[in-house]
N, C-alpha and C positions, 0 to 999 in steps of 0.2 A: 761585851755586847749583851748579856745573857744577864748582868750580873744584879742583885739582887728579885732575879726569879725562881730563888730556891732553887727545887731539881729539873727547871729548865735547863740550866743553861749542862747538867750531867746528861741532859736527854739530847742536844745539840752534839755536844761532844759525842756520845755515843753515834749518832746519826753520821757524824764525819767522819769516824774509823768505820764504818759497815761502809761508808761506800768509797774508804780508799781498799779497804780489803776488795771488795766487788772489783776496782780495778789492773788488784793487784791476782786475782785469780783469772780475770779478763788475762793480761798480759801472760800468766802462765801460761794461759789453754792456749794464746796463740806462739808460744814459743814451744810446747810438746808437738807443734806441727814441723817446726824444724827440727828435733830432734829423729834420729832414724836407728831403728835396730833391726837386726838380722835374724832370722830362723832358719833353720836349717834343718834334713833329714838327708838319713841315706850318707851318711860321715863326711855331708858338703856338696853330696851328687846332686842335691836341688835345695836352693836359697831363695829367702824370699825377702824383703827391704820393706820395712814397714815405717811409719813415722811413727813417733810415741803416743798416738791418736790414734791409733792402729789401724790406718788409712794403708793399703798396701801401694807400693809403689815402683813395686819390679819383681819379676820371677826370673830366676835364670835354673835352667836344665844342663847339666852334662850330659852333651851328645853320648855317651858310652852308653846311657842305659834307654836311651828311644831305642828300642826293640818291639816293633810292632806286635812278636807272643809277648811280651812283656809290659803290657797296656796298664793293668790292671796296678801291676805295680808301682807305677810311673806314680799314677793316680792315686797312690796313696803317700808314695813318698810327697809329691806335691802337698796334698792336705794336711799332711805330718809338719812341714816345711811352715805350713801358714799357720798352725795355729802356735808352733815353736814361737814366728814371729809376733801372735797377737796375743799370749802371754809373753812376752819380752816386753810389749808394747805396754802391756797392762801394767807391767812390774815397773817399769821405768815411768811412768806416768806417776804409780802411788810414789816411787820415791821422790820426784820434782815436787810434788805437792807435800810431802812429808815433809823437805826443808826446808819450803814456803812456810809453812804453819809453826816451823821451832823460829824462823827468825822472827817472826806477828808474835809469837812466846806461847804460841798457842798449848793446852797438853799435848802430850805424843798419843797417837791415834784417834785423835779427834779429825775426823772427816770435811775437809773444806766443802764448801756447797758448789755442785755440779747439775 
């Protein structure tokens, strides 16, 4: 199509891989919303479900430790619980995108565009 316009037609080509990449990092971010990881605090006493987007998606409490003197604690295992899950989250999102970028042949820790 391109052909006897010099480095048009390397500037075409190039323009077709940026935007099946753009699709194919589309498709990832919407598949890190299906994937889900767990945080945890307290040896499991409070879990938290995050998606790999690290959108939270459920907390669960063991009733053993709602102890109303024991508020303060709850409250921390909680936050302990969520950020477990939103580095999980974070950690399983750079690795989905890491195997994206080695099958493109990209280098390894070359950063896709977000």
């Amino acid at each position: 199509m391109f052909k006897g316009l010099g480095g048009m037609g390397d500037m075409a080509k190039m323009m077709k891989q940026a935007q099946e990449l753009q699709g194919k990092v589309g498709e990832m971010q919407d598949n890190l919303a299906n994937i889900t990881v767990v945080g945890e605090s307290g040896a499991g006493l409070v879990t938290v479900t995050a998606t790999a987007k690290g959108v939270l998606t459920d907390l669960n409490i063991d009733q053993k430790i709602l102890d109303p003197n024991e508020k303060e604690v709850v409250e921390d295992l909680i936050l302990a619980a969520i950020k477990d899950a939103q580095q999980k989250a974070e950690d399983r999102s750079k690795a989905e995108m890491g195997k994206m970028a080695e099958e493109l042949g990209l280098p390894p820790g070359m950063d896709l565009p977000f």
